[in-house]
N, C-alpha and C positions, 0 to 999 in steps of 0.2 A: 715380458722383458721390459725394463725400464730403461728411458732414455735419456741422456745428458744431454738436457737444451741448452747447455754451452757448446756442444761438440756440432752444432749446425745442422740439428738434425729435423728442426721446427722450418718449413719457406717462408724464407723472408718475406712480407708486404712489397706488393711492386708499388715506385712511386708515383703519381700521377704525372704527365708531362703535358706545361704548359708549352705555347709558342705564343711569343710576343712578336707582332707587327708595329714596328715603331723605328719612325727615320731620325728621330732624335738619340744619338747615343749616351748622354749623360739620362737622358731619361730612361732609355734599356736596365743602364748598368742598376739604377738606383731601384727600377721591378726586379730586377735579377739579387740585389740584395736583399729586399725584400719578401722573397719568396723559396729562393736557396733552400733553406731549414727545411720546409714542407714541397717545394717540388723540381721536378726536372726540367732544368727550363731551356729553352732555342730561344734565338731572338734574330729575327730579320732589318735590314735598315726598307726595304722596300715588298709591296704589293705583289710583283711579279719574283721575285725572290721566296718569301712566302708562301703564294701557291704551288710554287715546288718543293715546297717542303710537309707542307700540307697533303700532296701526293704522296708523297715518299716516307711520311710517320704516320702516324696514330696516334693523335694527342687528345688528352683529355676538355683542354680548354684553348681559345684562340682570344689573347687580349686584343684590341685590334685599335690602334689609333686613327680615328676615325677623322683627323685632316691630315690624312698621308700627301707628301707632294710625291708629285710624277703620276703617271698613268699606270692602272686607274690611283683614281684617290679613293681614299676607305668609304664613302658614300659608295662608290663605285662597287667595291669588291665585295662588300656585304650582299647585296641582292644577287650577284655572279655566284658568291659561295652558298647560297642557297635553294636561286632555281638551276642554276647550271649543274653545279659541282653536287648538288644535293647533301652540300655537308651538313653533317646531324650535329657535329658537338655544341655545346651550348659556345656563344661570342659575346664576349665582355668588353664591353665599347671603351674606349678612353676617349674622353675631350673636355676640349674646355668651354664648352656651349653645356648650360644644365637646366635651362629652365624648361620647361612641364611640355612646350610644345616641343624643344626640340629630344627630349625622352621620348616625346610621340613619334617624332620622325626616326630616330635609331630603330624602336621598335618594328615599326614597320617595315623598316627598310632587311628585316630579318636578326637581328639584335636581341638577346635574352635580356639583359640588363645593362647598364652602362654606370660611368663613375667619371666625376668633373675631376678634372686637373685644378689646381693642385693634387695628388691624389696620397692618403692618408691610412699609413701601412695597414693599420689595425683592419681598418675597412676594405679594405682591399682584398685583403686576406678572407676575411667574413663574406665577404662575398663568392668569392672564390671558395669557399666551403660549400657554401649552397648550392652554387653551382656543379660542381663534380663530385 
């Protein structure tokens, strides 16, 4: 019996869901436009905001602006989400520090990769491919 893959009969691709930690709201909006096309995205303005949400989905990726104000700041919450929380998904650092040692410090601190501010759609993207 043949099927009309117009009639919905093929499951759709689930989309990947990103969560953006960023207390900046023009800069949220302007990831969120960026990423729309290709994923489902959350955006938190704060760190503790976040980890409840963090609890409560299953996201593929966690962008994470790493000079969060308030407690903790993203230095902060990255080593909490990794020996504490034990989270596994890969975390894509945002800042605007990018030279060679402080790449060494996000890493360490539990960080997959990271990307300087200004940050630049194409690449963002690309990265975020590799990652998830």
């Amino acid at each position: 019996m043949q099927t009309d893959s117009s009639s919905g009969d093929k499951p759709e691709l689930q989309r990947k869901r990103i969560l953006i930690i960023e207390d900046n709201t023009d800069t949220q909006v302007i990831f969120k436009i960026y990423l729309r096309d290709h994923y489902d995205v959350d955006t938190s303005n704060s760190a503790e905001k976040g980890l409840e949400m963090l609890k409560a989905h299953n996201y593929s990726l966690l962008l994470l602006d790493i000079n969060l104000q308030g407690k903790p700041a993203g230095t902060e919450l990255l080593p909490r989400l990794r020996n504490e929380m034990k989270l596994k998904i890969p975390v894509l650092v945002v800042t605007a520090y990018s030279s060679s040692q402080d790449k060494g410090k996000f890493l360490s601190l539990g960080a997959n990769d990271f990307i300087a501010k200004p940050v630049d759609k194409n690449t963002l993207i690309e990265k975020i491919k590799a990652m998830v």
